[in-house]
C-alpha positions, 0 to 999 in steps of 0.5 A: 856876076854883077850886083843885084839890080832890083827894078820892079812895080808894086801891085799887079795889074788884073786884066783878060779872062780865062776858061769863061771865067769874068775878071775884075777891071785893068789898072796900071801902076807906074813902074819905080825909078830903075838904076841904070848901069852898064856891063861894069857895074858902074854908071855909064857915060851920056849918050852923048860922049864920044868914046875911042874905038879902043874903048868901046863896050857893050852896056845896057839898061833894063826896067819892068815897065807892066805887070799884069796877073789875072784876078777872077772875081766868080772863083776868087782866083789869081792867074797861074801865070805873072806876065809882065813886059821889060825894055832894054836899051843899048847906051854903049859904043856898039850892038848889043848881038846877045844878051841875058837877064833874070827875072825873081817874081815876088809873091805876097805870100813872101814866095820868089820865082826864079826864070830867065830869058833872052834876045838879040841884035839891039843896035846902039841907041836902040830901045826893045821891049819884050814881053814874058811869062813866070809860073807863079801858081796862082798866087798873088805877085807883088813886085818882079825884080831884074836879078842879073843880066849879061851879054854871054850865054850863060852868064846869068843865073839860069835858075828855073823854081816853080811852085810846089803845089799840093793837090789835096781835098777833105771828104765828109759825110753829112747825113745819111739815111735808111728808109724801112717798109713796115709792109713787108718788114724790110730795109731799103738802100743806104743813101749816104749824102757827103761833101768835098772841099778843095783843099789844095792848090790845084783844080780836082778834075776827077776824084773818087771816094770809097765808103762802107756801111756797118750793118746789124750782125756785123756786116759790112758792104762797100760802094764808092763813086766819083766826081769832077771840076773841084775848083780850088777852095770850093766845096760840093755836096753828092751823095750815093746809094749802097745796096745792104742787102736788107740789112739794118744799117748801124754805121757809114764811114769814109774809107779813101780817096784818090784825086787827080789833077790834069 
């Protein structure tokens, strides 16, 4: 393995749209000087030197020259993904056929994501640019760094990390409420009135919630609903009716809920 080379840009770039979502405007920030070296760690001769057929060799340099990560302003939202593009051009003696590099998206979370990629046939002189996707779930990145790169397969770190997200939420109940009719001396329906937070890292897109209303006499009835498109850190009110049968309500409680994320 060669030393670890870093190259990068300070800042993302927030451009596109997704999901009918409106995004903040473009704007790039030029990348940082890179140190170019070759397959030996060393740094290579001018393209200009004449070097003997014995000994020719493959070398290389490699930069990030764009950054970009979605933002979206309507839902205070950062893109899953970090695309970003790199160039690798050939200063050796002869064609690069196959080569490896592996990328570390740096999070301003103080998180790093690791994945890699390849290609092929750069002629000697030749510049390639290729353009790249890190799942960074969601978070904001700050800098993308060159780890390693060779001219073999398997010859760079094949370490693939992707996020750990949680899915999570807290239910409350704000208020609820039982009318009673004097006319015919009876209780009507519990309408229980609760809310929802995504908590998590992912978007609920389906949940459900189960209640039970204590009565007089100590009677106890359950009743549960459901809902849909919970965004992260968003928060939502619905409420339900539970049938007590007549009976005067004393308590409502939340017992569970399971969520699911697609």
């Amino acid at each position: 393995m060669k030393a670890l080379l870093a190259f990068g840009i300070v800042g993302c770039i927030i451009a596109g749209m997704l999901a009918g979502c409106t995004s903040s405007g473009s704007q790039q920030i030029s990348p940082s000087n890179p140190l170019v070296v070759d397959a030996s760690g060393e740094e290579p001769t001018t393209p200009s030197a004449v070097i003997p057929e014995s000994m020719a060799e493959e070398s290389a340099s490699l930069q990030i020259t764009n950054i970009y990560q979605d933002y979206y302003e309507d839902i205070d939202e950062w893109r899953t993904f970090v695309r970003f593009d790199y160039e690798v051009r050939n200063t050796g003696s002869v064609d690069i056929d196959y080569y490896e590099v592996a990328f570390i998206a740096e999070c301003a979370d103080g998180q790093e994501f690791h994945d890699w990629h390849n290609g092929s046939d750069i002629m000697v002189g030749s510049t390639i640019t290729k353009e790249f996707l890190i799942n960074v779930g969601g978070i904001e990145v700050v800098d993308i760094l060159i780890e390693d790169w060779g001219f073999a397969p398997d010859s760079v770190n094949h370490e693939v990390t992707e996020p750990e997200l949680e899915l999570s939420a807290l239910f409350k109940i704000e208020d609820w409420e039982q009318p009673y009719y004097d006319s015919i001396d009876q209780y009507g329906f519990v309408e229980i009135f609760y809310e929802v937070e995504n908590t998590g890292d992912l978007d609920i897109d389906y949940y459900e919630v189960y209640f039970t209303v204590e009565c007089s006499g100590g009677k106890e009835y359950t009743e549960w609903t459901n809902g849909t498109n919970v965004k992260v850190g968003r928060t939502y009110s619905d409420s339900i009716m539970v049938d007590v049968g007549d009976r005067e309500a004393r308590d409502v409680e939340i017992d569970d809920w399971d969520l699911t994320s697609y």
